[in-house]
N, C-alpha and C positions, 0 to 999 in steps of 0.2 A: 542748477540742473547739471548733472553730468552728464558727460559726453555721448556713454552709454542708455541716456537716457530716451532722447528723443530717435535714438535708432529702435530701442522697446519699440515704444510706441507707433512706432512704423512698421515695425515687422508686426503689427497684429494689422495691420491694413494690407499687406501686402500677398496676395496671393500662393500659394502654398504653387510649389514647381509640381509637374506631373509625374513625380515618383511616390511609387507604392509608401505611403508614410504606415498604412495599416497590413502591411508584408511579417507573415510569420517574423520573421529574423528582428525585425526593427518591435516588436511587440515583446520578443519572447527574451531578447537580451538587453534592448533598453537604453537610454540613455549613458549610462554609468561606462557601456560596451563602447561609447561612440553614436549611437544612432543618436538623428536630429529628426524628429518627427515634423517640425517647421523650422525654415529658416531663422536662424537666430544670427545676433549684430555680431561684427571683428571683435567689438568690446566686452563681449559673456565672457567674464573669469570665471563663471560659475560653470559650464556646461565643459564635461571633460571632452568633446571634440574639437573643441576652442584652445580652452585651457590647456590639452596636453600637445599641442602644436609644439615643435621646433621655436623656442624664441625668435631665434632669428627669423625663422617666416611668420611667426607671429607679430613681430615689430616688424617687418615689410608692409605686411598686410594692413597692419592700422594706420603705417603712413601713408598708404593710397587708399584708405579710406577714408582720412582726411581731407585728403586734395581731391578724391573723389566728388567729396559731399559738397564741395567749393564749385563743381559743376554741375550741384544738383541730383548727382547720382549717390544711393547707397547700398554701398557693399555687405550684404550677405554672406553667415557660412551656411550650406547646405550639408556637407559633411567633412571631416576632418580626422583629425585621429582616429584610430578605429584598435579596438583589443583584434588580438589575432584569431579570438573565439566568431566574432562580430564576422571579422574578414572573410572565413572559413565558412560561415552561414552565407554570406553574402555570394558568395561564389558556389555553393551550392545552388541557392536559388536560380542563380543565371543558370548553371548547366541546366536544370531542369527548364526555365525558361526559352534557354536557345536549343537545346536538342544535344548539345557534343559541348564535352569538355575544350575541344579548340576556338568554337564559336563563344563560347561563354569567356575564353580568355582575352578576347579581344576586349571584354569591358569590365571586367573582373581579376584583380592579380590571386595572386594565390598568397597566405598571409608572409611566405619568406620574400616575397618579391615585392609588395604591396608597399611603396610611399605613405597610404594612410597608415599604418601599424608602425611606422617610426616615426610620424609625425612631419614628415617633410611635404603632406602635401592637403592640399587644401579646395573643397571644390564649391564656386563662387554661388550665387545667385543674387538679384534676379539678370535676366537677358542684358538689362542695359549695366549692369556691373560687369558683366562678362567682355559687353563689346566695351567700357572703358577699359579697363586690363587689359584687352587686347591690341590697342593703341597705346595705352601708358605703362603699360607692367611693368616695360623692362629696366623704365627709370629705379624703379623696385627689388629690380633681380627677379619679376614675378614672372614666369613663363609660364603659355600653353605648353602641354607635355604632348599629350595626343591629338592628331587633327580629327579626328570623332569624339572629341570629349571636349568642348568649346569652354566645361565649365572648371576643366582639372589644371589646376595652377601648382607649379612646384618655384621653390626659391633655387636662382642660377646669379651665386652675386656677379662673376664676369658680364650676364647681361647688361649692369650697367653702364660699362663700358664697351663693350662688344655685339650689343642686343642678344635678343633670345638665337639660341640654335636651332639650327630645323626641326619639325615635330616629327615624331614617328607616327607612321600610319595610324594603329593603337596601344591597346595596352599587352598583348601578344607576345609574346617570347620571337616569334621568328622578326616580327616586327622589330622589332629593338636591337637586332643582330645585325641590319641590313636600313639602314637611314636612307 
């Protein structure tokens, strides 16, 4: 059995996180765009929000999903790369969601800004992957980015030696100007 095996088989027992998996945007552009209608393992080479990961944070990610599963815990992607069309929907949704284009940037980048659309960022599930990451990441270079995004992880290889760097409030343009 492959490694990616018995992670399958977990993610069909594992609860689906509480975001919109049936949201216009993730119906109408699809897996191909990035969308992850369920948590899928580190090891889908098939799903392009996996697959089109940054190497190097994709080979992060699967060595502490390794050491992860050694304590019991398994690491989940919930989203990941994402096309710039995908992003662009995505941040539409929020503004209509939160009310203002400022309020919506706080959890939504805009595709030229957006770590998922180059593939450098990676956001985890379930909860108890999160809080291992956030105890072990940095051996990984794996950092929290934003402290309102418990699940958004970018690769910082200096982490390993230095840990992560402080998080910015979120994902905000004014936020990121001012640490």
């Amino acid at each position: 059995m492959s490694r990616s095996e018995p992670a399958r088989t977990a993610a069909h027992h594992t609860p689906v996180p509480p975001v919109s998996s049936s949201s216009p945007a993730r119906r109408a552009l699809g897996v191909a765009h990035g969308a992850v209608p369920a948590p899928v393992p580190v090891f889908d080479d098939e799903t392009p929000a996996v697959a089109n990961l940054d190497p190097a944070l994709l080979g992060a990610l699967r060595r502490a999903a390794i050491d992860a599963e050694g304590d019991g815990v398994e690491i989940f992607v919930n989203g990941g790369w994402r096309s710039r069309e995908y992003q662009e929907q995505l941040l539409r949704e929020a503004i209509a969601k939160y009310g203002s284009e400022e309020e919506a940037a706080r959890w939504v980048s805009t595709p030229d800004r957006s770590a998922h659309v180059s593939g450098d960022a990676v956001d985890v599930w379930p909860p108890a992957a999160r809080a291992w990451l956030s105890e072990h990441g940095a051996r990984y270079g794996l950092c929290q980015i934003y402290r309102n995004e418990p699940w958004h992880y970018e690769l910082r290889p200096e982490a390993v030696e230095d840990g992560c760097p402080p998080m910015f409030a979120d994902a905000s343009p004014d936020s990121r100007s001012r640490r």
